[in-house]
TORKOL-4160 file (C-alpha; in steps of 0.2 Angstrom, whole numbers, padded with zeros to 4 digits, m for minus):
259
<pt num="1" X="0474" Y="0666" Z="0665"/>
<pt num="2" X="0487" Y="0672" Z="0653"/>
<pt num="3" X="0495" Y="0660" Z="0640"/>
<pt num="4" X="0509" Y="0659" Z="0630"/>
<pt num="5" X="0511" Y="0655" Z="0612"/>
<pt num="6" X="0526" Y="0644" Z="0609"/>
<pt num="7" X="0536" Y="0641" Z="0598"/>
<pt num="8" X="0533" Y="0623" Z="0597"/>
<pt num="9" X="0533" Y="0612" Z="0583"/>
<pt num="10" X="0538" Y="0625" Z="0570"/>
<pt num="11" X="0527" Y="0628" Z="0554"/>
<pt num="12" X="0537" Y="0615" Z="0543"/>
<pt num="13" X="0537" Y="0603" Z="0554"/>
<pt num="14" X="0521" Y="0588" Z="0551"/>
<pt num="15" X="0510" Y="0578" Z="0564"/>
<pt num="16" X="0508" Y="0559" Z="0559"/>
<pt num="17" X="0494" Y="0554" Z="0569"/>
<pt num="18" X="0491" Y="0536" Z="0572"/>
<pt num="19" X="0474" Y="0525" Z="0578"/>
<pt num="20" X="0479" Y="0506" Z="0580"/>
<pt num="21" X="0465" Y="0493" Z="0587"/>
<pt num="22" X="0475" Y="0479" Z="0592"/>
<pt num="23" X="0458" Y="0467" Z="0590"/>
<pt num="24" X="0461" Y="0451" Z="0596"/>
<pt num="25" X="0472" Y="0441" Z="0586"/>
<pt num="26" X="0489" Y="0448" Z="0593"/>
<pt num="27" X="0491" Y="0445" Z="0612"/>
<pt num="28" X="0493" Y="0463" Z="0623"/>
<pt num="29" X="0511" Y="0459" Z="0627"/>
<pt num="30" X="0515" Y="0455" Z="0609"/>
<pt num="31" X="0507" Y="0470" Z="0603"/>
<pt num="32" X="0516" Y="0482" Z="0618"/>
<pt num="33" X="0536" Y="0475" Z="0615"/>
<pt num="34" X="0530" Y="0477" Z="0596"/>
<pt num="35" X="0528" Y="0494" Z="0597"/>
<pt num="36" X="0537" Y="0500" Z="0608"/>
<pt num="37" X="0554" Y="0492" Z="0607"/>
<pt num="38" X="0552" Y="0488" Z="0587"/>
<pt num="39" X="0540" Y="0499" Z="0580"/>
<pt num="40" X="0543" Y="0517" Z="0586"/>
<pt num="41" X="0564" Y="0514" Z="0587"/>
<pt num="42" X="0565" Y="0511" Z="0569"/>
<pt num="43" X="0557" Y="0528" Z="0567"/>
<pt num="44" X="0565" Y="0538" Z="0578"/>
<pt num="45" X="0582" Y="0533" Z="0569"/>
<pt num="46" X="0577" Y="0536" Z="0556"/>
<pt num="47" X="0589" Y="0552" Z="0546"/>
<pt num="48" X="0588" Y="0562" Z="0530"/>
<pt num="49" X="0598" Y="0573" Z="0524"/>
<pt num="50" X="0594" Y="0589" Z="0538"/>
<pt num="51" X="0593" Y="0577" Z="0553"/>
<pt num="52" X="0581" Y="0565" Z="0560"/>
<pt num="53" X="0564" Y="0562" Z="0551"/>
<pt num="54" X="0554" Y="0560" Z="0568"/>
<pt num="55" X="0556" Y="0572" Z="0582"/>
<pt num="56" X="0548" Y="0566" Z="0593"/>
<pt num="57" X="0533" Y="0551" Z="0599"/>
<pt num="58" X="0521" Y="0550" Z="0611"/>
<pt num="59" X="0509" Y="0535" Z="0614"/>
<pt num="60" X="0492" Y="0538" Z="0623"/>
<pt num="61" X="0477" Y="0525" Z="0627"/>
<pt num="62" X="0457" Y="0526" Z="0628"/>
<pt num="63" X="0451" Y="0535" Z="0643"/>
<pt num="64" X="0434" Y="0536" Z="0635"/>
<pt num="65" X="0431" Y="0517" Z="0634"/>
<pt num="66" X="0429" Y="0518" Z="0615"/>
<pt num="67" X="0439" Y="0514" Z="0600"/>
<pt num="68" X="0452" Y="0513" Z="0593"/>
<pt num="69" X="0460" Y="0511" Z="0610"/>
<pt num="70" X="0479" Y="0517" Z="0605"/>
<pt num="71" X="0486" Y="0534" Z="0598"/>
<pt num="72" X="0501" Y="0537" Z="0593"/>
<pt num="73" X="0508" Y="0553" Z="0588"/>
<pt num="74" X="0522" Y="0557" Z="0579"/>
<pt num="75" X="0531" Y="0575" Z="0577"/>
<pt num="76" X="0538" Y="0573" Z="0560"/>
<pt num="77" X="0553" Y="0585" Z="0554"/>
<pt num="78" X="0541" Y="0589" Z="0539"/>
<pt num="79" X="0525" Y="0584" Z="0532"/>
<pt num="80" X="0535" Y="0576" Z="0519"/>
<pt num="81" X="0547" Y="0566" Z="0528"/>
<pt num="82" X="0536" Y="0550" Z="0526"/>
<pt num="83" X="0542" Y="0553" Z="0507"/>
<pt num="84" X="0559" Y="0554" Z="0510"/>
<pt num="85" X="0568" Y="0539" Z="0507"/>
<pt num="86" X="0573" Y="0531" Z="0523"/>
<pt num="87" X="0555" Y="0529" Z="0527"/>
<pt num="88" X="0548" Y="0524" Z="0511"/>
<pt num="89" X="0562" Y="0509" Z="0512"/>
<pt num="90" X="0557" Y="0502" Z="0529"/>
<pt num="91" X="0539" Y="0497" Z="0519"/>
<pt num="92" X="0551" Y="0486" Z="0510"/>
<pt num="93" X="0562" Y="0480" Z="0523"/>
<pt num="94" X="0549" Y="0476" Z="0539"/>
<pt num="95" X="0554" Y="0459" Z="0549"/>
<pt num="96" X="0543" Y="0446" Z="0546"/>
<pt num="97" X="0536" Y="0450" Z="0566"/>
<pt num="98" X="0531" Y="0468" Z="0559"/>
<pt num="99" X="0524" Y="0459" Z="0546"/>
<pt num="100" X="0513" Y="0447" Z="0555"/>
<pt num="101" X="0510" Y="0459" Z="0567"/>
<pt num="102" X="0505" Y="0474" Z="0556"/>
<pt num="103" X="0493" Y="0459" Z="0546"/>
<pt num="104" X="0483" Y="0456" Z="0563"/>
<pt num="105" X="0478" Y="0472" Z="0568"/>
<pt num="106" X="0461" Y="0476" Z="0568"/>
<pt num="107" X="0460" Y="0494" Z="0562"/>
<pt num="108" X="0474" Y="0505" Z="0557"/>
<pt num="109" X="0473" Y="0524" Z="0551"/>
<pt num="110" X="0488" Y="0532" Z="0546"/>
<pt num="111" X="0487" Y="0553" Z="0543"/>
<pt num="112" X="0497" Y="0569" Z="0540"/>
<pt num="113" X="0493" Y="0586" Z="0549"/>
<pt num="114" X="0502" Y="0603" Z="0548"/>
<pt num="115" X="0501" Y="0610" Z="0566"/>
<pt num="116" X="0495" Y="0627" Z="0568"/>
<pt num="117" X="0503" Y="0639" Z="0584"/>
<pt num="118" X="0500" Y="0630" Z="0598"/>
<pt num="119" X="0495" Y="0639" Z="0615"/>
<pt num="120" X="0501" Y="0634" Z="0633"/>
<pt num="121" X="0500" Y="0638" Z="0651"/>
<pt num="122" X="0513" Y="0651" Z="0657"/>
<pt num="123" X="0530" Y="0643" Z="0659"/>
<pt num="124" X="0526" Y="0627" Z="0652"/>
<pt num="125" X="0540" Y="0617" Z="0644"/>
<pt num="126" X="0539" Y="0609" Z="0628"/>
<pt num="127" X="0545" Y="0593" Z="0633"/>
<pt num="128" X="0529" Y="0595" Z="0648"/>
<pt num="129" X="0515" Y="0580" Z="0641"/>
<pt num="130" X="0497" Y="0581" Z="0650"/>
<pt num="131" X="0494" Y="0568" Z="0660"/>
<pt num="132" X="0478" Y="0566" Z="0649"/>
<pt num="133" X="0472" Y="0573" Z="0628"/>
<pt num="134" X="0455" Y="0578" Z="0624"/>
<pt num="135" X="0458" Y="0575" Z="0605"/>
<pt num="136" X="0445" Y="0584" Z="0593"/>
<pt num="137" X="0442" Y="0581" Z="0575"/>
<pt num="138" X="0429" Y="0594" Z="0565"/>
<pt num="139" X="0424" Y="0592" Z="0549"/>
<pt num="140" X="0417" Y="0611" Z="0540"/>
<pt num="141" X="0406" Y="0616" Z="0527"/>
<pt num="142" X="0415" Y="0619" Z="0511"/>
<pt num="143" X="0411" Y="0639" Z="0513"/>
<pt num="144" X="0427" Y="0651" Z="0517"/>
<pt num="145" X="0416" Y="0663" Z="0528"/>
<pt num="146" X="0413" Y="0646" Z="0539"/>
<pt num="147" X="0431" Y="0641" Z="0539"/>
<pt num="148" X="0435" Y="0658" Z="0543"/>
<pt num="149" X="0420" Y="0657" Z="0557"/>
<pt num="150" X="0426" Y="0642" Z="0566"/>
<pt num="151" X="0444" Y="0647" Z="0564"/>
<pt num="152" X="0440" Y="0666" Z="0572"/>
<pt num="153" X="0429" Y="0658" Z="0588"/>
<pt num="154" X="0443" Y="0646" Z="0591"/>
<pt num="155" X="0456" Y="0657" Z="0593"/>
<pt num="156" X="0448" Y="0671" Z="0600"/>
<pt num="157" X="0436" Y="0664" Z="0612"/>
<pt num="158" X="0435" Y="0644" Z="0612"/>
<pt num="159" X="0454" Y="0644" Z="0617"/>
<pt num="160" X="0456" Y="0658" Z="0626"/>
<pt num="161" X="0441" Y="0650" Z="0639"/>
<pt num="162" X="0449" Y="0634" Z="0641"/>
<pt num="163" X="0465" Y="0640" Z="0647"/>
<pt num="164" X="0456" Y="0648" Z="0660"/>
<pt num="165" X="0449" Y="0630" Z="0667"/>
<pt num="166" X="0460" Y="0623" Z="0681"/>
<pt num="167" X="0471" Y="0609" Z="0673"/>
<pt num="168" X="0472" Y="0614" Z="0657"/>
<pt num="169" X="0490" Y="0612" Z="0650"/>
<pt num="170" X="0493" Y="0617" Z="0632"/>
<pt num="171" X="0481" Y="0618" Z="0615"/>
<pt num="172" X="0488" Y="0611" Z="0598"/>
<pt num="173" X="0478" Y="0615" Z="0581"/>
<pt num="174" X="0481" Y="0604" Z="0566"/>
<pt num="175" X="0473" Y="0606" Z="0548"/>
<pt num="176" X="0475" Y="0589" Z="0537"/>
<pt num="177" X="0487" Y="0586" Z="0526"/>
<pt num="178" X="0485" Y="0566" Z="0518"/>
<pt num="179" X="0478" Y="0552" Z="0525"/>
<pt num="180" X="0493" Y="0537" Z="0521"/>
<pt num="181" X="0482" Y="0521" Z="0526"/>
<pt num="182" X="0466" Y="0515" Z="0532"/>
<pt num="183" X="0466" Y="0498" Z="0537"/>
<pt num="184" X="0450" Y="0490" Z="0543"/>
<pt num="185" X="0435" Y="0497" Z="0539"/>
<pt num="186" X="0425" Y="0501" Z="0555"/>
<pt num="187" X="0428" Y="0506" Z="0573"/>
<pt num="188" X="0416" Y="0503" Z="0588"/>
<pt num="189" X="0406" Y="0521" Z="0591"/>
<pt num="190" X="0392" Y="0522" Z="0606"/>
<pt num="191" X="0379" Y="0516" Z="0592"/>
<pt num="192" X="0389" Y="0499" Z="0589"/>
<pt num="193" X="0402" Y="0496" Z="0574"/>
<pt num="194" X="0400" Y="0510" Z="0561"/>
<pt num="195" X="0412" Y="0512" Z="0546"/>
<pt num="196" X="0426" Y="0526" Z="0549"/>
<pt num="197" X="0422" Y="0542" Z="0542"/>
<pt num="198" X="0434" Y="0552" Z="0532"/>
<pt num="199" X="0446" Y="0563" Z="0546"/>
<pt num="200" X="0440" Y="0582" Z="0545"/>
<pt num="201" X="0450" Y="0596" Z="0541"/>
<pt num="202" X="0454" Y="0601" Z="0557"/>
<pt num="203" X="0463" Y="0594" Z="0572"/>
<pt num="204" X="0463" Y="0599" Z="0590"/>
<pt num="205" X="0473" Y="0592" Z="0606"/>
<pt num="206" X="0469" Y="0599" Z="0621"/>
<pt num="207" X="0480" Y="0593" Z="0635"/>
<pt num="208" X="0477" Y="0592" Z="0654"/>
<pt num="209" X="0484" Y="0590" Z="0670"/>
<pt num="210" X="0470" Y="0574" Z="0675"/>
<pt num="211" X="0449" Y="0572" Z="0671"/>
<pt num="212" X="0444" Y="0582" Z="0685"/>
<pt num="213" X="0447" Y="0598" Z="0675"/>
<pt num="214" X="0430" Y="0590" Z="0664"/>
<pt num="215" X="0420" Y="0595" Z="0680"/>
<pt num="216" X="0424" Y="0613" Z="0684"/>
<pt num="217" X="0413" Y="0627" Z="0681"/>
<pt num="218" X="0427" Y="0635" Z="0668"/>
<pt num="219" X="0425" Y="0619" Z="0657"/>
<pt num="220" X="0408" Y="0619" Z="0656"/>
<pt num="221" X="0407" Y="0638" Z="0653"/>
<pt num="222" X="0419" Y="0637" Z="0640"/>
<pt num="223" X="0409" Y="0622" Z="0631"/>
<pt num="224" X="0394" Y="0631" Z="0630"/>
<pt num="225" X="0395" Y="0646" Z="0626"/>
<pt num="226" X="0382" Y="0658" Z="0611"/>
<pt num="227" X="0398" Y="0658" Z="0600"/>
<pt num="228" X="0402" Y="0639" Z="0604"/>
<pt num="229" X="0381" Y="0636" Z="0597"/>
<pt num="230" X="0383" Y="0648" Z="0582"/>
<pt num="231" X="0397" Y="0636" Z="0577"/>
<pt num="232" X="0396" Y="0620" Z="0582"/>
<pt num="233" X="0376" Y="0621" Z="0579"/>
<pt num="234" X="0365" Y="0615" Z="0564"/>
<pt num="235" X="0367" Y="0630" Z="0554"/>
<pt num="236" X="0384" Y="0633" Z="0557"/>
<pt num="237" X="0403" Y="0629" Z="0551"/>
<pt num="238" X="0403" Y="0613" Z="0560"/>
<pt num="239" X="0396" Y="0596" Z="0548"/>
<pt num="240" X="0405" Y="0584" Z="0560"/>
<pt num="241" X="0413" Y="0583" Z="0578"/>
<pt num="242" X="0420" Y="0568" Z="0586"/>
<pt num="243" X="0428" Y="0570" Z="0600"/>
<pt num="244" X="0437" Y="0556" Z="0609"/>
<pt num="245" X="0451" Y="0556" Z="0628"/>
<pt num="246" X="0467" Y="0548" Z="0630"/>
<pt num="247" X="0476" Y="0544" Z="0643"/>
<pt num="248" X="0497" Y="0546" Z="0641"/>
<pt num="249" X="0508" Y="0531" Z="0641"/>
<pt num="250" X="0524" Y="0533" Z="0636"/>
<pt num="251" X="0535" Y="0545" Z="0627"/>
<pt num="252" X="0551" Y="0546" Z="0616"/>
<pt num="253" X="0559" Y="0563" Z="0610"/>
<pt num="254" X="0578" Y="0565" Z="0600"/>
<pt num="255" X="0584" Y="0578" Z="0613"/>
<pt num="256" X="0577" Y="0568" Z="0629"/>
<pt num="257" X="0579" Y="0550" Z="0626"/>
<pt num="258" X="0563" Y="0539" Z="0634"/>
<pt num="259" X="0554" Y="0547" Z="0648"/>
């Protein structure tokens, strides 16, 4: 299968990515009209000098029965437009239900990516969400040989091999830029409640068309491959990988409105 690499978001444009764990002191409805008529509007008004600060939204929640439960992720005009004014002043001029919501949530941890060149299917439009994210954090070796490693096996064979299995939409990379906030200091894991560690380097969203594309014989060839092993395994550029699925749930763009 051949793909396309997209223009996408363009290099100077940021990725705030959001985890929120609601807990259990704010009630689901509370939480939901929050967010989504409150929370993400303020945002997506917001303007700076060249236009809007936030591009675009897109909310997603815990396919994978682990937490945190909600993402949210932000297409940001620049990794710098949470330092422009307009969004520095709404930490000064939140409601008092923002406040009392924002004070209940159980975890919250706020970061800044610069994306990489994405890679979609053939004919895929940008505003085209997967139904479904496979969201991949990877924390490296402070070596450039295994930076250069990881980076040459991702783009020349791990990506190439997943567009090839049936469902697979489109392939964001991200390298971090900031972490803003971390509220909360632990996040349920298979093992039980375990303090969050620091988000690696690099970020990778994989979208698809639904789960099934888990279960084909391209997925599993592409996941386990000898160049996969050298590095993802003990001695190679990989230190930490944590992978996690969401499920999409709602989205909100400048050019498009709500969809």
């Amino acid at each position: 299968m051949s793909t396309d690499t997209v223009s996408g978001p363009s290099p100077t444009t940021g990725l705030l990515f959001v985890y929120t764990e609601r807990g259990t002191a704010i009630p689901e409805d509370e939480f939901e009209d929050w967010y989504n008529n409150e929370h993400i509007p303020l945002r997506m008004n917001l303007r700076g000098p060249a236009g809007p600060l936030f591009l675009a939204c897109t909310r997603w929640t815990a396919a994978d029965a682990k937490s945190p439960h909600h993402l949210a992720l932000y297409t940001l005009s620049s990794p710098s437009a949470v330092l422009e004014q307009p969004y520095v002043a709404l930490a000064t001029s939140r409601s008092p239900h923002e406040l009392s919501v924002l004070a209940r949530l159980e975890f919250l941890d706020r970061r800044i990516y610069t994306p990489l060149p994405p890679v979609a299917a053939p004919g895929v439009p940008e505003s085209k969400h997967g139904a479904y994210v496979s969201v991949v954090e990877l924390t490296i070796r402070d070596d450039p040989a295994a930076e250069a490693a990881l980076n040459a096996w991702y783009d020349g064979e791990h990506v190439p091999m997943l567009a090839r299995v049936p469902g697979w939409v489109r392939t964001r990379r991200f390298v971090a830029h900031s972490v803003l906030s971390v509220q909360g200091t632990s996040v349920v894991s298979d093992t039980g409640a375990m303090p969050r560690a620091a988000p690696g380097k690099y970020l990778a969203i994989h979208e698809w068309e639904s789960l099934d594309a888990f279960e084909t014989e391209e997925f599993r060839a592409a996941t386990s491959t000898e160049g996969r092993e050298k590095v993802m395994g003990p001695e190679g550029a990989v230190v930490r990988h944590e992978r996690r699925v969401f499920k999409f749930f709602r989205a909100w763009s400048q050019s498009e409105g709500l969809e």
